[in-house]
C-alpha positions, 0 to 999 in steps of 0.5 A, spaced: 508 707 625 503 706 620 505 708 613 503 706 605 510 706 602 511 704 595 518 704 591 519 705 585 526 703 581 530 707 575 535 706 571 542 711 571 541 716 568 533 717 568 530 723 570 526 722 576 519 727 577 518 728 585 512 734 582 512 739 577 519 743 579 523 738 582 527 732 578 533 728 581 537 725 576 541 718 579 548 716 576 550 709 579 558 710 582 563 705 582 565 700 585 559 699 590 554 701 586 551 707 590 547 712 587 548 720 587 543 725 585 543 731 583 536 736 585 534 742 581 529 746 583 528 754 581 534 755 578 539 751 583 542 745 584 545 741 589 548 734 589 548 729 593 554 724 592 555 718 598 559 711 598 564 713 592 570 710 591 575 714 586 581 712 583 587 716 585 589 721 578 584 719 573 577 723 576 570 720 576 567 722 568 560 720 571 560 725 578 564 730 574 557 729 569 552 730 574 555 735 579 557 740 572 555 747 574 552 746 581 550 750 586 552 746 592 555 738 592 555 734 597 561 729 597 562 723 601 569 725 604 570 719 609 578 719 608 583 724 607 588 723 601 594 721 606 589 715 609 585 713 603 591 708 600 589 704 607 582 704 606 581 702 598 576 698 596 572 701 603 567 704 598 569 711 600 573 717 597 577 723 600 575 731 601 581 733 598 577 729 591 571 732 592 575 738 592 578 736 585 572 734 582 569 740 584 573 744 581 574 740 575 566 740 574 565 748 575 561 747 581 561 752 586 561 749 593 563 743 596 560 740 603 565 735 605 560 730 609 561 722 611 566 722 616 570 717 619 568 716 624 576 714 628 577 722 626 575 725 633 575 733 634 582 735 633 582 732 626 576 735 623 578 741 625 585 740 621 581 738 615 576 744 615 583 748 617 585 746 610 579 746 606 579 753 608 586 754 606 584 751 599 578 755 597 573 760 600 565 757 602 567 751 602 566 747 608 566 742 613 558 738 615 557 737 622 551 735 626 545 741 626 549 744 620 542 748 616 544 750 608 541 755 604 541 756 596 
């Protein structure tokens, strides 16, 4: 595959310019150092946050700061809060987090996403069964899944 790659480094916080009306804002989350971005455009925004671990009763300030507003958040939703004291220090968080952060933050829709892989059919199902229950247009990523702002 021929291709002329180039890297360029950031620091968090820093507005990164990918054309006239496109700026991506990274924050580093902890404990991992995982970066999530933040993509305006036109008026919109969209969050990516991936490979975040929280701390059970005290909310992200840093993800709350970047998703504040959002058009769409997508967060890294490998656990559910009833497995996640097993899995801690694993670099993951929960949907039902996402949710809180989400709503605390002001944004409007959350795509729960990065699944555990142990969760087969059945379990997804349950957890977009109670997502659903939880709030309106918030929903469950799955293979092929095309979002539009």
């Amino acid at each position: 595959m021929r291709a002329r790659l180039s890297f360029t480094d950031f620091r968090a916080g820093e507005t990164l310019e990918l054309g006239r009306a496109c700026g991506p804002a990274p924050r580093p989350q902890p404990p991992n150092g995982a970066t999530a971005y933040r993509i305006e455009r036109a008026g919109r925004s969209v969050c990516y946050v991936t490979d975040t671990e929280h701390v059970p009763g005290r909310p992200d300030e840093n993800v709350l700061e970047l998703i504040a507003g959002a058009d769409l958040v997508i967060y890294d939703s490998t656990y559910t809060d009833a497995g996640f004291p097993a899995r801690v220090g694993w670099g993951h968080s929960t949907w039902q987090e996402g949710l809180r952060l989400v709503r605390r933050a002001g944004a409007r829709r959350l795509v729960v996403f990065h699944h555990d892989p142990d969760h087969d059919d059945e379990v997804m199902a349950g957890i977009e069964r109670e997502l659903a229950a939880e709030s309106d247009g918030n929903i469950v990523a799955r293979e092929g899944l095309e979002l539009a702002l």
